[in-house]
C-alpha positions in Angstrom: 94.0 2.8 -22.3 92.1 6.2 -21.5 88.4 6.2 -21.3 87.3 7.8 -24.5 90.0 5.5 -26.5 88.4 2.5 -24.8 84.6 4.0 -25.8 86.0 5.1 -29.9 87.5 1.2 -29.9 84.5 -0.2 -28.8 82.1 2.3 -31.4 84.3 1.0 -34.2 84.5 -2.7 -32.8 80.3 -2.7 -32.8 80.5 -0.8 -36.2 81.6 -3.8 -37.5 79.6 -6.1 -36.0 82.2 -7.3 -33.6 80.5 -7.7 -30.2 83.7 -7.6 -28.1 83.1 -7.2 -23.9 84.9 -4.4 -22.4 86.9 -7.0 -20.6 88.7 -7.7 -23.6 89.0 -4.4 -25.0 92.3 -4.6 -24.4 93.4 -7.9 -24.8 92.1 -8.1 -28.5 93.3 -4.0 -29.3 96.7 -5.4 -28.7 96.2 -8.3 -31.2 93.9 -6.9 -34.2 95.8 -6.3 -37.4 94.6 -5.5 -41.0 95.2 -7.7 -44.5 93.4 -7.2 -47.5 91.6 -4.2 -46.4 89.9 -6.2 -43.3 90.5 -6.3 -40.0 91.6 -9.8 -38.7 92.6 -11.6 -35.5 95.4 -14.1 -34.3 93.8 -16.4 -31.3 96.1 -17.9 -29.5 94.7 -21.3 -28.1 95.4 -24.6 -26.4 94.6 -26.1 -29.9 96.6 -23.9 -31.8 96.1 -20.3 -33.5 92.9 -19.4 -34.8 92.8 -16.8 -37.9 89.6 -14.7 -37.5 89.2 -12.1 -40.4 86.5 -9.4 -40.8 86.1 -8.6 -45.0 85.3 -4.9 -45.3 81.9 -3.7 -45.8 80.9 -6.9 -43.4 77.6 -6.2 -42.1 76.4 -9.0 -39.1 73.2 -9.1 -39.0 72.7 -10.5 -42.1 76.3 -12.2 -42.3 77.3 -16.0 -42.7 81.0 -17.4 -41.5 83.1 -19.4 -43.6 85.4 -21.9 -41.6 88.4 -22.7 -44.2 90.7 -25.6 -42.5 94.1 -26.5 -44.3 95.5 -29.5 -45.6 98.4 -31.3 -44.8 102.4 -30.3 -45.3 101.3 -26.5 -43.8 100.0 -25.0 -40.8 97.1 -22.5 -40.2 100.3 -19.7 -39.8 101.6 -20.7 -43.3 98.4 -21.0 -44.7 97.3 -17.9 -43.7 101.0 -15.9 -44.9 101.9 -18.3 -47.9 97.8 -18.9 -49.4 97.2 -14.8 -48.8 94.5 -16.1 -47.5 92.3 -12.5 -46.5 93.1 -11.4 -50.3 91.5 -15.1 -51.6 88.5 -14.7 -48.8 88.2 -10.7 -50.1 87.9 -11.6 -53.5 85.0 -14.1 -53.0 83.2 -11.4 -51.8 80.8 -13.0 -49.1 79.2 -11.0 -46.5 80.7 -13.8 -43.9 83.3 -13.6 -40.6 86.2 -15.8 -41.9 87.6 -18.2 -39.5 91.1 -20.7 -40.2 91.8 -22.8 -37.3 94.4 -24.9 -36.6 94.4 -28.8 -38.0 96.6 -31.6 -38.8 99.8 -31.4 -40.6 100.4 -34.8 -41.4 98.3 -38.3 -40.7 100.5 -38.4 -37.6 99.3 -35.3 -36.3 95.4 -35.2 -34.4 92.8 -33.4 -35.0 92.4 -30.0 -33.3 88.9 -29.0 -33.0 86.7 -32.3 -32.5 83.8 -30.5 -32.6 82.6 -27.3 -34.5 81.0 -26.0 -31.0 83.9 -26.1 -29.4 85.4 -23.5 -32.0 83.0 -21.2 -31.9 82.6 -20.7 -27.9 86.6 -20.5 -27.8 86.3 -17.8 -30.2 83.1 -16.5 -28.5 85.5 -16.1 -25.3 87.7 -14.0 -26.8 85.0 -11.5 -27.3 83.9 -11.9 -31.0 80.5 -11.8 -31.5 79.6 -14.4 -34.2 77.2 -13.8 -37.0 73.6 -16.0 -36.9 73.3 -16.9 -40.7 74.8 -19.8 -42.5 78.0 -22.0 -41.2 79.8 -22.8 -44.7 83.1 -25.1 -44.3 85.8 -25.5 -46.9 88.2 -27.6 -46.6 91.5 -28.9 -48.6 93.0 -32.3 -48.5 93.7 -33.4 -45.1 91.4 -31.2 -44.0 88.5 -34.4 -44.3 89.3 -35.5 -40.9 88.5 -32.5 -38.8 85.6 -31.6 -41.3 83.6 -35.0 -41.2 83.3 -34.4 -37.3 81.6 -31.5 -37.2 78.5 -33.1 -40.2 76.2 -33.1 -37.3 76.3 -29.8 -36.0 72.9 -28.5 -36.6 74.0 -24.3 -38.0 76.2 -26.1 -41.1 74.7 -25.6 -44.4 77.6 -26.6 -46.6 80.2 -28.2 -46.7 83.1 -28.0 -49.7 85.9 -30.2 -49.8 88.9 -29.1 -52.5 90.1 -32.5 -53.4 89.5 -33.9 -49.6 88.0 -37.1 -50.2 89.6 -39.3 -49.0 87.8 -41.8 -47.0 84.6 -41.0 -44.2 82.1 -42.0 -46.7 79.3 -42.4 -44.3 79.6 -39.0 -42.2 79.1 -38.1 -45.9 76.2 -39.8 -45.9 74.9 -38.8 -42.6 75.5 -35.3 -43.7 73.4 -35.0 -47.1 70.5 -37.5 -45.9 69.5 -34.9 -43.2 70.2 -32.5 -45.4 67.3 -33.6 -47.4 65.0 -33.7 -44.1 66.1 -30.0 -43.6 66.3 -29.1 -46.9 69.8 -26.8 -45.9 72.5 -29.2 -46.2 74.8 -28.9 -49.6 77.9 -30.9 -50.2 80.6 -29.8 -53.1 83.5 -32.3 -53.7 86.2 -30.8 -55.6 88.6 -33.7 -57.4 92.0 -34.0 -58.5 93.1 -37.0 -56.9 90.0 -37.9 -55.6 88.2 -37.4 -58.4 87.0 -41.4 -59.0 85.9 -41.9 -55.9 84.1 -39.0 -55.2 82.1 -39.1 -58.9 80.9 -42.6 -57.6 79.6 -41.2 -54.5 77.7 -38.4 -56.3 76.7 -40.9 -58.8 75.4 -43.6 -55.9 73.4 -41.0 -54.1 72.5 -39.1 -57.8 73.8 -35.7 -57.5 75.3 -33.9 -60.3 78.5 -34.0 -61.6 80.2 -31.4 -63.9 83.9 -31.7 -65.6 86.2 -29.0 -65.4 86.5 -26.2 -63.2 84.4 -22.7 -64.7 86.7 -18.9 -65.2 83.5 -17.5 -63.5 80.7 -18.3 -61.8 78.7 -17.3 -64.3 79.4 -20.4 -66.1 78.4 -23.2 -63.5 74.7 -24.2 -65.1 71.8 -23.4 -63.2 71.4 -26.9 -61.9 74.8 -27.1 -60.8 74.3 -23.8 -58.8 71.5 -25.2 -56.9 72.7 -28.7 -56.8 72.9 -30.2 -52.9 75.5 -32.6 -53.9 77.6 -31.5 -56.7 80.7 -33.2 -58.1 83.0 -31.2 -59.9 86.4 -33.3 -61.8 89.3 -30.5 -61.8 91.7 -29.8 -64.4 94.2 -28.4 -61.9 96.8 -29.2 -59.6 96.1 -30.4 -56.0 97.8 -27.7 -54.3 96.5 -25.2 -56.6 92.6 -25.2 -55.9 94.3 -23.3 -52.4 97.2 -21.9 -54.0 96.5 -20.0 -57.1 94.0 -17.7 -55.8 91.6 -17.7 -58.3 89.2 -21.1 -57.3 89.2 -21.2 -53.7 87.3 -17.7 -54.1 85.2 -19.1 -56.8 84.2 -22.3 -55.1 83.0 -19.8 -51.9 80.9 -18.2 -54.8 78.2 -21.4 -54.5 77.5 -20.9 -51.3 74.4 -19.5 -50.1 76.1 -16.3 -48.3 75.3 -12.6 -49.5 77.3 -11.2 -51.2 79.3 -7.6 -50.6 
């Protein structure tokens, strides 16, 4: 790579927002590819790939991240090719650096990222520089068990699970109690199948509950907006809160991330 190519990447790398060391200049030119109008990234790590997409228009300093982590049955490859994932996260339109790490594709399989911190300095490594506002995880299903480790990471401000809950109930717990010290912490459950058991939760630590799923965001009440533990009972499919592309956007719209 020639001098002034090196210099242009790194002007349009820092245009973005996208600290990356001239060290990896290279590394990460050879590896950056676009989907739905963004620029993304496909880590390879000793825990597995690690999706890292940029929406367009994304503006750092006053950026979030969303960390989206799949369910069972798929992989963070599939997920990523078979959710169109970058078109879902586009359409949300949150000023945010998307991340989709690996995690477990069955109850067999372990858990890939133990803790949150660990992510973030492997993708730090790599040269991306991250963004300093809110941490929002979303999570589907399976996803529960790498999710519920990372309730005590101090930068998390919300945490949405899409029909993911399952069992954990006291990381739960831990997680909205000091939230209420911090006044920061939100938790949205999402339930199809685990609709029951999460509307007792919300009910036992009185947060508020809504029925059906909204068209628009518009529609979800003031109260249910602001809510720090909301519960909403779905009228869809499991698979197709990730699937059909039009709520996995909407549930990243009650988050509180800018918007584009």
């Amino acid at each position: 790579m020639s001098g002034l190519t090196r210099r242009m990447l790194l002007a349009r790398l820092g245009a973005l927002g996208l600290g990356i060391g001239a060290a990896d200049v290279a590394r990460a030119a050879s590896t950056k590819k676009r989907a739905a109008g963004g620029d993304y990234w496909r880590l390879k790590t000793d825990n597995g790939p690690v999706y890292v997409w940029v929406p367009p228009r994304y503006h750092r300093p006053t950026a979030g991240m969303v960390i989206y982590v799949h369910g069972y049955w798929t992989s963070a490859d599939r997920a990523w090719r078979e959710h169109d994932l970058p078109q879902q996260f586009r359409k949300s339109r949150q000023n945010a650096l998307f991340v989709v790490p690996a995690a477990p594709k069955d109850k067999a399989d372990n858990v890939k990222w133990k803790t949150l911190g660990g992510l973030r300095a492997t993708i730090r490594r790599r040269g991306i520089r991250l963004p300093d506002g809110h941490i929002c995880v979303i999570g589907h299903s399976g996803a529960y068990r790498t999710v519920a480790g990372w309730v005590d990471h101090s930068l998390v401000s919300q945490i949405t699970l899409l029909d993911g809950f399952y069992g954990r109930e006291d990381d739960w717990e831990e997680f909205i109690v000091s939230g209420k010290k911090a006044r920061r912490h939100k938790l949205v459950l999402v339930g199809v199948e685990t609709a029951r058991r999460g509307e007792a939760f919300v009910r036992k630590h009185k947060g508020v509950r809504r029925i059906g799923l909204p068209k628009t965001y518009e529609e979800f009440t003031r109260g249910q907006r602001r809510a720090r533990l909301l519960h909403i009972r779905a009228k869809a499919g499991h698979s197709e809160l990730v699937v059909g592309g039009d709520i996995l956007p909407l549930m990243l719209r009650l988050t509180p991330l800018r918007r584009l």
